[in-house]
C-alpha positions as CSV (number, residue, x, y, z in Angstrom):
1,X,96.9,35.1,69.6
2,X,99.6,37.3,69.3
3,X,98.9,41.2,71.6
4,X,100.1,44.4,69.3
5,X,103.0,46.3,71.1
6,X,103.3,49.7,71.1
7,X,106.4,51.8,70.8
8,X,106.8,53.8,73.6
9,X,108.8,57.5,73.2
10,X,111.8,56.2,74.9
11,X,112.0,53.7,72.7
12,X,110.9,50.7,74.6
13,X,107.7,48.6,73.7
14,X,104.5,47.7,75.8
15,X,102.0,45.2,75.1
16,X,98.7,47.3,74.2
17,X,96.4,44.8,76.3
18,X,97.4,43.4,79.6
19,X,95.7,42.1,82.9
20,X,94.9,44.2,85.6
21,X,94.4,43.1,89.7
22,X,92.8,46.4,91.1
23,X,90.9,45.2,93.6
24,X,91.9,41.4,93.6
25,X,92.1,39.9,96.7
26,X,95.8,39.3,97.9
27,X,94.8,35.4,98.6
28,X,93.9,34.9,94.9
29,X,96.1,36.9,93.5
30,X,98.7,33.9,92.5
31,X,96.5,31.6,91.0
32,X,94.3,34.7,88.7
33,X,97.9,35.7,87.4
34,X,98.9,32.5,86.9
35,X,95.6,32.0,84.4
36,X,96.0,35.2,82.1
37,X,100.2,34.0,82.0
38,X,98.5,30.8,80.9
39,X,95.8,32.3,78.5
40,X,98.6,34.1,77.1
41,X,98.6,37.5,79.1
42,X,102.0,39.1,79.4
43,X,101.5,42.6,80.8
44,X,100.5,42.7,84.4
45,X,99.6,45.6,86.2
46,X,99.9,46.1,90.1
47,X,100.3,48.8,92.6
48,X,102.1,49.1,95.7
49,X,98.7,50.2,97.1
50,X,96.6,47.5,95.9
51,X,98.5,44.9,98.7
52,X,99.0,41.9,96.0
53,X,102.0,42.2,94.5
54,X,103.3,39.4,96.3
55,X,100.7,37.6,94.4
56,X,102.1,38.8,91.5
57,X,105.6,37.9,92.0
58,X,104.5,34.5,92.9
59,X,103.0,33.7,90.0
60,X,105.1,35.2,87.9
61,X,108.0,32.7,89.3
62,X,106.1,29.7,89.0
63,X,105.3,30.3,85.5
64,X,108.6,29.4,84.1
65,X,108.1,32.5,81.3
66,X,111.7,34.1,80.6
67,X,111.4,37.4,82.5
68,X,112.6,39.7,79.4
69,X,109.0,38.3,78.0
70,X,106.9,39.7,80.4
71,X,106.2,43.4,81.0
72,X,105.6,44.6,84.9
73,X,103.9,47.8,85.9
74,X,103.5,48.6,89.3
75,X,103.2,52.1,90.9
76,X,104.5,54.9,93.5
77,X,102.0,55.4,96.3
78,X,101.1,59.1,97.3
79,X,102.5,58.7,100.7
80,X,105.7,57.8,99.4
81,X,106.0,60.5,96.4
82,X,109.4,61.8,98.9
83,X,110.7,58.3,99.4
84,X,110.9,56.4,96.1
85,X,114.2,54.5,95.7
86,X,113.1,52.5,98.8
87,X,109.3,52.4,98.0
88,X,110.1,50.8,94.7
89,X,113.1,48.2,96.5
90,X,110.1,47.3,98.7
91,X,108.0,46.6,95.1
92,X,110.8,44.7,94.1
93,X,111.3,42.7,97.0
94,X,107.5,41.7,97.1
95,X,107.4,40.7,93.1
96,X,110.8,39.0,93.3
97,X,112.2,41.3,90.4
98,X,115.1,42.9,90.0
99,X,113.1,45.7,88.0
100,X,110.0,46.6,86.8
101,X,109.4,47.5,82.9
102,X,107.1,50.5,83.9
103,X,106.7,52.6,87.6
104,X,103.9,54.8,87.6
105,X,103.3,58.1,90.1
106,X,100.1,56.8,90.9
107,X,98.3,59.9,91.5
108,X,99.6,63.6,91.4
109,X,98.6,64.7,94.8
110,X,98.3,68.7,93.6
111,X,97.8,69.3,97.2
112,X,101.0,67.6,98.4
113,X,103.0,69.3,96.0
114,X,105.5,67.1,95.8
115,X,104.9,65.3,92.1
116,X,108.0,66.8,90.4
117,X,110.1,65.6,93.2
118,X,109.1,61.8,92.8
119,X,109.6,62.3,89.0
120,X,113.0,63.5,89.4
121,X,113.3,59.8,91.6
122,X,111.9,58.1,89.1
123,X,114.3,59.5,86.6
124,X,117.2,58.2,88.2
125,X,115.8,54.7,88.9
126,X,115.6,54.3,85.8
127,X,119.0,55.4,85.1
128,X,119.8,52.6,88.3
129,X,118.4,50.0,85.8
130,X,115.6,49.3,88.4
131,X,112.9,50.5,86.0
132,X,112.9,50.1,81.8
133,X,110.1,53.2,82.0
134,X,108.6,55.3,83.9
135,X,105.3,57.4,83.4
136,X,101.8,58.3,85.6
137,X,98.7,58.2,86.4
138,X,95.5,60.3,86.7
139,X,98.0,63.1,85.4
140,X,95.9,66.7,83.9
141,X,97.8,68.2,81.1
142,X,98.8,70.5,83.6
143,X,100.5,67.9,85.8
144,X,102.5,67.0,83.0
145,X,103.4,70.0,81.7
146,X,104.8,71.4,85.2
147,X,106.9,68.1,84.7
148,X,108.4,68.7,81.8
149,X,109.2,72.2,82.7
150,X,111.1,70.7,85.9
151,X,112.8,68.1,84.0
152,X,114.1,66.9,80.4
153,X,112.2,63.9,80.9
154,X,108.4,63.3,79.3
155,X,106.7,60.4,80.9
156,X,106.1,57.0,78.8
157,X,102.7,56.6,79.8
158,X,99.2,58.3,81.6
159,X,97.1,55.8,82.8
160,X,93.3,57.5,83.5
161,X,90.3,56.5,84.1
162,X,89.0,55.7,80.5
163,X,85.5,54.3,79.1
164,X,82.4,55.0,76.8
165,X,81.2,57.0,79.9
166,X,84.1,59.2,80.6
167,X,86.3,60.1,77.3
168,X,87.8,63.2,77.5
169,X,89.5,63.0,73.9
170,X,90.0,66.3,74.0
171,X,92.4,66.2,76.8
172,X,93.3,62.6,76.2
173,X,94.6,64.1,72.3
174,X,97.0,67.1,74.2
175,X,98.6,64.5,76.6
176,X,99.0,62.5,73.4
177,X,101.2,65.2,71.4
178,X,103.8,65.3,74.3
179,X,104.1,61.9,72.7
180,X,102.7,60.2,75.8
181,X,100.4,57.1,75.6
182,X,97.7,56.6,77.1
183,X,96.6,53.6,79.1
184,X,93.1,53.2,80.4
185,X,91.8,52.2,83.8
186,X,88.1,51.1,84.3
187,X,87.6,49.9,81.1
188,X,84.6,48.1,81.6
189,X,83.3,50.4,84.2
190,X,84.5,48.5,87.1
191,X,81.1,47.1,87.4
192,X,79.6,50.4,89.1
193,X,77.5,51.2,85.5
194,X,75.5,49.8,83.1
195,X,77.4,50.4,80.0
196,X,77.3,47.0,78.6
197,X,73.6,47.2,78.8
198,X,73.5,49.8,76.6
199,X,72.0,49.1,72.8
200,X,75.4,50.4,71.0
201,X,77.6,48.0,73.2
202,X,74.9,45.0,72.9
203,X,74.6,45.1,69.0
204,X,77.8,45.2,68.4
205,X,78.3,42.2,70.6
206,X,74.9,40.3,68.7
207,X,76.5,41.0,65.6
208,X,80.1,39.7,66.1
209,X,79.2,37.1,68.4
210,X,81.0,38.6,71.1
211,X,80.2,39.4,74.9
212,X,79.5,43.3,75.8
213,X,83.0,43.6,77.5
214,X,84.8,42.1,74.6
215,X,83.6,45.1,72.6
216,X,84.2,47.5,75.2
217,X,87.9,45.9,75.1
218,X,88.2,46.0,71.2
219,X,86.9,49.8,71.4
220,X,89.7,50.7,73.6
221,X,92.2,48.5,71.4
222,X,91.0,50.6,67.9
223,X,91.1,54.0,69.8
224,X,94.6,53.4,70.2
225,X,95.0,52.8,74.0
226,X,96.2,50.1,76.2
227,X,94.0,48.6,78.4
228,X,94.2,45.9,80.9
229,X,90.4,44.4,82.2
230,X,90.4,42.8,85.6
231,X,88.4,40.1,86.5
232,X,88.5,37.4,89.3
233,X,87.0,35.0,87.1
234,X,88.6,32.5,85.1
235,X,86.3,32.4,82.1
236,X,86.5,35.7,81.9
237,X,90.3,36.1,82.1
238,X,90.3,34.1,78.6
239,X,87.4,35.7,77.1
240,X,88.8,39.0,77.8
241,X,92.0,37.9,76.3
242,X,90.4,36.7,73.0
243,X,89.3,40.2,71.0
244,X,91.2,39.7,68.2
245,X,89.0,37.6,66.2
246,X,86.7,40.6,65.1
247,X,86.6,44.5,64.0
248,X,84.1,47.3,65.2
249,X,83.1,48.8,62.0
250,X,83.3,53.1,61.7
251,X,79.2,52.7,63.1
252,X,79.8,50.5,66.0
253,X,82.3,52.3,67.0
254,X,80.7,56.1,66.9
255,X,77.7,54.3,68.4
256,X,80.0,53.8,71.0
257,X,81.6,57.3,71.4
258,X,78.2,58.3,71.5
259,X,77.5,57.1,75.0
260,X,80.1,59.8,76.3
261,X,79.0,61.8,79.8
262,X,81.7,64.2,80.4
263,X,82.4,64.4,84.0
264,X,79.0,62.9,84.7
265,X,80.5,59.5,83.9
266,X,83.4,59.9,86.0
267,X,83.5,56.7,88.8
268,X,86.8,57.8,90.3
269,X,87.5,60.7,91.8
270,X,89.0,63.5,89.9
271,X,92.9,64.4,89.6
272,X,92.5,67.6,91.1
273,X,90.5,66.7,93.9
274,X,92.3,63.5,95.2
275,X,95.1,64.0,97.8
């Protein structure tokens, strides 16, 4: 099965889906990555703050993959927005890399005041060669926009929360004509809804003989974005792997749009409020 890539605006490629480990305990970390490298995943995407990429690194060196095929994200900690040359040596050090292919600022902190600061850090790791590209998370428009006015540099990516409940396309589509893509967090609603309940997610899944979460996966995939479920299960891991086989036809996948909630469906706390 062969993963789309998509062109990032500084000219470097990501794969579109990936394998997240939010939440995965530290202990298992190892052997789940060391799965989805064996299903075929080759995006993996870690945090500093998620306390697993040791894990990570582990199973990234026992894989025997050639590094330049595999593409690592891991991410700047808020409590280290002033500090990042040595919060991303310590990243480094735990994954056994000498870079990363993406650092994120994992949250903009509007409180802190101190998001254009780490950007201008990330700018110059890059230029170290310690990161391919750099980007953020659970950035508002506004966020970005105070960045580029600091700096000649655009981020690659905005990871956000992202799912049938919580949309935002509207927002979503002005991040995207900075030329930014966007990744999504949560796709499958991180287990705290019932969206794969729901009658548009569970026909779709009848029809093409798929589970629910493989058609949340495929929804993300045709909207554009670049996803990355976690699970901590290893049928899972390949299932959510294998959404290449089928298409969500123009119905299934308004159906699907259909179950937005605004902010009612947001599981995460919001941007502005989260410090």
């Amino acid at each position: 099965m062969t993963v789309p890539n998509i062109k990032l605006n500084d000219g470097n490629t990501i794969p579109q889906l990936g394998f997240g480990v939010f939440k995965v305990d530290p202990e298992k970390t190892a052997e789940l990555v060391a799965e989805a490298l064996r299903v075929g995943y080759r995006h993996i995407d870690t945090a500093a703050i998620y306390g697993n990429e040791e894990g990570v690194g582990q199973a990234i060196a026992e894989s025997g993959i050639p590094r330049e095929e595999l593409f690592i994200t891991t991410k700047l900690w808020n409590d280290r927005q002033t500090d990042a040359a040595a919060a991303l040596d310590e990243s480094l050090r735990k994954l056994g890399l000498d870079y990363v292919d993406l650092y994120l600022i994992h949250w903009p902190t509007p409180e802190k005041d101190t998001f254009v600061e780490a950007w201008k850090q990330l700018i110059e790791l890059k230029k170290a060669g310690k990161v391919k590209s750099i980007g953020v998370a659970n950035f508002e428009l506004g966020h970005i926009e105070e960045l580029e006015l600091n700096t000649e540099e655009t981020p690659a990516v905005n990871q956000v929360e992202l799912h049938p409940y919580l949309q935002r396309w509207r927002e979503l589509d002005g991040i995207r004509a900075h030329g930014i893509k966007i990744e999504s967090w949560g796709p499958l609603g991180q287990g705290k809804t019932d969206i794969m309940e729901q009658p548009e997610v569970t026909g779709p899944a009848e029809a093409h003989g798929v589970t629910p979460a493989q058609v949340l996966i495929r929804w993300q995939l045709q909207n554009g974005v670049i996803v990355f479920p976690k699970s901590a299960h290893k049928e899972r891991i390949a299932e959510n792997f294998d959404v290449f086989g089928f298409e969500l036809t123009e119905d299934e996948m308004a159906g699907i749009t259909s179950l937005d909630r605004g902010e009612d469906g947001r599981g995460g706390p919001h941007p502005n409020d989260f410090n």
